[in-house]
Backbone as JSON, one array per atom type, in Angstrom:
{
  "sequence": "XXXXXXXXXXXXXXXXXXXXXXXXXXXXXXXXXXXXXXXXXXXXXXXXXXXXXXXXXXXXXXXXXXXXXXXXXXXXXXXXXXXXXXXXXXXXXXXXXXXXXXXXXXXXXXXXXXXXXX",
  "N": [[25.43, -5.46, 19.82], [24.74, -8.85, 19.61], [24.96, -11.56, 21.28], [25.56, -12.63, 24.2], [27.57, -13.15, 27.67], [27.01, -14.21, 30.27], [28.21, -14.38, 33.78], [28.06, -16.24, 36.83], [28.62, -16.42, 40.03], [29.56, -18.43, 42.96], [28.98, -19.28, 46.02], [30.6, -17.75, 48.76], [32.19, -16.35, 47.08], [33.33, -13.72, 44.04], [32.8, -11.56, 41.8], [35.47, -11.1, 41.31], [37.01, -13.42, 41.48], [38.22, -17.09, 40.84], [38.38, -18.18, 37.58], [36.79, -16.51, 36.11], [37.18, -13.91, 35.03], [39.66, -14.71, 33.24], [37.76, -16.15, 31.23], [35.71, -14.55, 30.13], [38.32, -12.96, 28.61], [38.44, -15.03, 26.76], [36.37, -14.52, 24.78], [35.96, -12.36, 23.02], [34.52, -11.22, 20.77], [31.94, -11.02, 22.13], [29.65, -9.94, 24.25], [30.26, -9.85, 27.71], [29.45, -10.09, 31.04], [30.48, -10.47, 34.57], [28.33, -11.38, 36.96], [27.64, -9.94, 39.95], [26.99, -10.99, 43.17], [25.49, -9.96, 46.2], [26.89, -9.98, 49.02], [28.59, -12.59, 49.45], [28.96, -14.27, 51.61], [26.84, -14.99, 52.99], [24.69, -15.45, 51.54], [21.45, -14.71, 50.65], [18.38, -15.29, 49.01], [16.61, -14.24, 47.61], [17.87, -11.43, 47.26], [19.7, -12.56, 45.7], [18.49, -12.92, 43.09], [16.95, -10.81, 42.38], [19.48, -9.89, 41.38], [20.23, -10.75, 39.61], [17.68, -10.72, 37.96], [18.27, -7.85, 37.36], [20.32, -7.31, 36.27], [20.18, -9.28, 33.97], [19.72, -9.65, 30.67], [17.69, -11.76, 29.17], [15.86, -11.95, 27.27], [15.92, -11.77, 24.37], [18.3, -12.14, 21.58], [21.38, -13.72, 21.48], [22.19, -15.7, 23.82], [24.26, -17.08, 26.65], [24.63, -18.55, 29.4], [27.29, -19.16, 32.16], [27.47, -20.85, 35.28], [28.68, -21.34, 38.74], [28.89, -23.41, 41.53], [26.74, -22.22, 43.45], [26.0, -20.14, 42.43], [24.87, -22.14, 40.26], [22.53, -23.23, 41.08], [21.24, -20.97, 41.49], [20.69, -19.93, 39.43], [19.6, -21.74, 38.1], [16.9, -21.66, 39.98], [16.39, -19.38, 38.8], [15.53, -19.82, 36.49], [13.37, -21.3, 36.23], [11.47, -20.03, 37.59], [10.77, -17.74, 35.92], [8.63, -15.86, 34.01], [8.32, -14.94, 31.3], [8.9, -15.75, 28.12], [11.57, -17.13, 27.53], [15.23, -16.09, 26.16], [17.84, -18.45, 25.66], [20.81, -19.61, 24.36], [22.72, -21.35, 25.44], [23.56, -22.93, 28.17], [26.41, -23.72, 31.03], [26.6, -25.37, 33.3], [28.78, -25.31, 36.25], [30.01, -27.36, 38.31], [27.96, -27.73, 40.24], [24.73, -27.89, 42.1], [22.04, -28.8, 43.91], [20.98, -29.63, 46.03], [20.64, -29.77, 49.6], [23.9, -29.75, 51.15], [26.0, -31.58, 52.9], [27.46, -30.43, 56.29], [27.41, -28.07, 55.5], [25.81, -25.99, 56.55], [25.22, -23.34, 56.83], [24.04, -22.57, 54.45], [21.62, -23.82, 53.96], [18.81, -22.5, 54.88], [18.54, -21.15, 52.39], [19.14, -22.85, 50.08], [16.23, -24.03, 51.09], [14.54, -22.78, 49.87], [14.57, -22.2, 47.16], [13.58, -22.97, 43.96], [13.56, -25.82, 41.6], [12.65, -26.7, 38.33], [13.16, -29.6, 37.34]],
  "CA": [[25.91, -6.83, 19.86], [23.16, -9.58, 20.69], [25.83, -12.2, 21.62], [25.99, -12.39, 25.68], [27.73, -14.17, 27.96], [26.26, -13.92, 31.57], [28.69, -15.79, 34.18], [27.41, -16.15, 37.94], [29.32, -17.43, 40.87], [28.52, -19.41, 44.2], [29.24, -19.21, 47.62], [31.85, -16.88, 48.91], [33.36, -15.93, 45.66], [32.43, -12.55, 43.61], [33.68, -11.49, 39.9], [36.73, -11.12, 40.5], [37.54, -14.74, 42.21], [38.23, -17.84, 40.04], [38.24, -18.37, 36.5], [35.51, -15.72, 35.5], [37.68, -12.9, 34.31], [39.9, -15.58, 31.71], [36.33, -16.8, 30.92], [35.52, -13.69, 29.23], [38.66, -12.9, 27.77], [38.28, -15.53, 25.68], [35.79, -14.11, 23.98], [36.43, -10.69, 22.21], [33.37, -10.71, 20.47], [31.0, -11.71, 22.62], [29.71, -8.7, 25.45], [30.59, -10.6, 28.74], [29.59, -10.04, 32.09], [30.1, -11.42, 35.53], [27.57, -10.87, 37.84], [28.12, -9.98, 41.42], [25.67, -11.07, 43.79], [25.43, -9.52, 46.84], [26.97, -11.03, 50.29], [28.31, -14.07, 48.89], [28.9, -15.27, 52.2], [25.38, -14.88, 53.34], [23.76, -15.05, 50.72], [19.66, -14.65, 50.24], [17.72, -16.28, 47.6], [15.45, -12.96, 46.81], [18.81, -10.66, 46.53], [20.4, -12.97, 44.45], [17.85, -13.36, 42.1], [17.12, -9.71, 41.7], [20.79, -9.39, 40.63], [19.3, -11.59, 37.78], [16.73, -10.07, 37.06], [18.65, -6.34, 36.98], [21.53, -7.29, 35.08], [20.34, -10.24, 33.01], [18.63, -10.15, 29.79], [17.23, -13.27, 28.17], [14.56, -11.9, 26.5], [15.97, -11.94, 22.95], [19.22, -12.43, 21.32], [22.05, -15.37, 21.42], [22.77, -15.38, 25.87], [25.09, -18.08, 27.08], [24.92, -18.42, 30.7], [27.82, -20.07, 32.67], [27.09, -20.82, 36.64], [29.34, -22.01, 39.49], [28.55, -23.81, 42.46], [25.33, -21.94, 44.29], [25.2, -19.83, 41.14], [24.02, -22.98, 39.71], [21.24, -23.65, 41.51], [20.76, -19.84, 41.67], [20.48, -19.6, 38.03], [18.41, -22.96, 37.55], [15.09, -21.3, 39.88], [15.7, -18.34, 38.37], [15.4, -19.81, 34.94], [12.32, -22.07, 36.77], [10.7, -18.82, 37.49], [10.83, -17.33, 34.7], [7.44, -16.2, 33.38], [8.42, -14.54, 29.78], [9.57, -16.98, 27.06], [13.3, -17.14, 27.44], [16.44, -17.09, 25.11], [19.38, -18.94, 26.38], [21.45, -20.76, 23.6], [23.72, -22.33, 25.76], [23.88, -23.32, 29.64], [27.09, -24.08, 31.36], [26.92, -25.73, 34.93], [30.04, -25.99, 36.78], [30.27, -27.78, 40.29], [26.76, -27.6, 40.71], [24.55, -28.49, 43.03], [20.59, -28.64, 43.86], [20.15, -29.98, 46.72], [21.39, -29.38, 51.08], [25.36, -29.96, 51.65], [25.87, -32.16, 54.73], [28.29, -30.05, 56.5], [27.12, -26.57, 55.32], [24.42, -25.98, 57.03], [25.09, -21.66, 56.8], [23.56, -22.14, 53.48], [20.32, -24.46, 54.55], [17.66, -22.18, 54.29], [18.7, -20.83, 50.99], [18.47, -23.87, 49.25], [14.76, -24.41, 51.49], [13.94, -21.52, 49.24], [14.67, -22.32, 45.78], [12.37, -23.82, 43.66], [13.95, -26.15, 40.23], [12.17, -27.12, 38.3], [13.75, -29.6, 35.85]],
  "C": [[24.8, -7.7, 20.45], [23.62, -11.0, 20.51], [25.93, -11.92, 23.33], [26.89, -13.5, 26.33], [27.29, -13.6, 29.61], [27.23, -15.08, 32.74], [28.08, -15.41, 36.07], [28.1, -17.43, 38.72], [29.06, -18.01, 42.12], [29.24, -18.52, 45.33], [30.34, -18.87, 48.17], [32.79, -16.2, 47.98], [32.52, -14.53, 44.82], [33.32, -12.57, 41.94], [35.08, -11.19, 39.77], [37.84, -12.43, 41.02], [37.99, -15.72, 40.74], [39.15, -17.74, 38.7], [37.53, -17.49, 35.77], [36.09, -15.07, 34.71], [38.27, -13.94, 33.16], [39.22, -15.93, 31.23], [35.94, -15.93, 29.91], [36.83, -13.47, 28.46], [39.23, -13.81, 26.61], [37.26, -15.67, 24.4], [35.6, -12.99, 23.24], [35.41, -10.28, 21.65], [31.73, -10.63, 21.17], [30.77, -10.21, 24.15], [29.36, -9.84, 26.77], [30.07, -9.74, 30.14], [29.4, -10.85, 33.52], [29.89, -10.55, 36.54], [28.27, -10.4, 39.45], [27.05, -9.89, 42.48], [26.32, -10.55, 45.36], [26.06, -10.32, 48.34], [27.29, -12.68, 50.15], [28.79, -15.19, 50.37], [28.01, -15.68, 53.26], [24.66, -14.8, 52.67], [21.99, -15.12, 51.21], [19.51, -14.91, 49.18], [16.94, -14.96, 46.6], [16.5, -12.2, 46.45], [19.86, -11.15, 45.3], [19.87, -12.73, 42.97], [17.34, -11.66, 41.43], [18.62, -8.79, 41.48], [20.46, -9.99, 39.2], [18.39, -10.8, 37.17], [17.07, -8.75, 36.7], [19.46, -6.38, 36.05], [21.57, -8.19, 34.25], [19.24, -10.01, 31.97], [18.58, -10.87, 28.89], [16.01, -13.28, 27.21], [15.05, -11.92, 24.51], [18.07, -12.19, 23.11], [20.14, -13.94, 21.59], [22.53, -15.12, 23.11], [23.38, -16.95, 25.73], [24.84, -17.85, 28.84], [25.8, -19.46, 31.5], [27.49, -19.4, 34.74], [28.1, -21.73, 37.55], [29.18, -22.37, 40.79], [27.05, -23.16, 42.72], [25.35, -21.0, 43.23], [24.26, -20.67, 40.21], [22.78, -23.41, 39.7], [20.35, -22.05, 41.67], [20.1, -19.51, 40.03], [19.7, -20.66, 37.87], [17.04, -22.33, 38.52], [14.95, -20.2, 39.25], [14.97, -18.17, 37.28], [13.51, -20.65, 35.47], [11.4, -20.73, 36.98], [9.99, -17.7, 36.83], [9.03, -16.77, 34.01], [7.61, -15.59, 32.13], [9.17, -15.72, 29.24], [10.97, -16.22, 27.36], [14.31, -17.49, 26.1], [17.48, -17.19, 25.6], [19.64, -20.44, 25.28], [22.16, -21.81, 24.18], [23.73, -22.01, 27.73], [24.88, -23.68, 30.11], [26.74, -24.19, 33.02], [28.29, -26.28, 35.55], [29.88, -26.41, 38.4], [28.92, -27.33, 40.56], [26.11, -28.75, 41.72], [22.6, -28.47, 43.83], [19.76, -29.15, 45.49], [20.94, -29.87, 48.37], [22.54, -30.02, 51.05], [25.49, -29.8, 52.39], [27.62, -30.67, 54.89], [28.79, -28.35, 56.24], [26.14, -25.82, 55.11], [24.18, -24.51, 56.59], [24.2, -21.43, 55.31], [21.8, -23.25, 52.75], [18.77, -23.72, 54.2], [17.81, -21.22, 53.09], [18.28, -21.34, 49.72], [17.19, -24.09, 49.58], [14.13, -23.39, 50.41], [14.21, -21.76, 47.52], [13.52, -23.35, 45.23], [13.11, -24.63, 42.13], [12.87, -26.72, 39.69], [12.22, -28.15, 36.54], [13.06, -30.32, 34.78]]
}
């Protein structure tokens, strides 16, 4: 199948929180997975991103990637980083976010660490 859908979630939440799971089964044909990044309520910028890089591939086929909150910005340096040509048909950002949130500081030098680059 070379149809993906790649979904990635933010800050305190893991794959089986939300919306993610109905997310995929609305797609039957489509091979779905949602990521699970490590410590989502501590996250790190380097363990996140090699959850990306282990379980995501963009190197060929049709990929969709949907992102939610600090997935968003997790998935925009990763895509900024990027040094092979990429395929990603389709981007979904939900509740995103790029830049320090007064009032939640615990996740301060996380964002100091990302790089976008849009």
């Amino acid at each position: 199948m070379d149809k993906h859908l790649y979904i990635a979630h933010g800050y305190t939440a893991n794959s089986k929180k939300h919306w993610f799971k109905w997310l995929t089964e609305q797609f039957d044909d489509i091979d779905s997975k949602i990521l699970d990044f490590p410590n989502s309520s501590n996250p790190v910028l380097e363990d996140w991103n090699k959850t990306l890089l282990d379980e995501v591939d963009i190197s060929s086929g049709n990929n969709v990637i949907v992102a939610h909150s600090l997935g968003v910005v997790t998935v925009l340096d990763y895509l900024s980083r990027y040094e092979e040509e990429w395929n990603v048909k389709g981007l979904v950002l939900v509740a995103g976010f790029y830049e320090k949130i007064p009032n939640l500081n615990k996740i301060d030098a996380y964002m100091d660490q990302t790089h976008v680059d849009f």
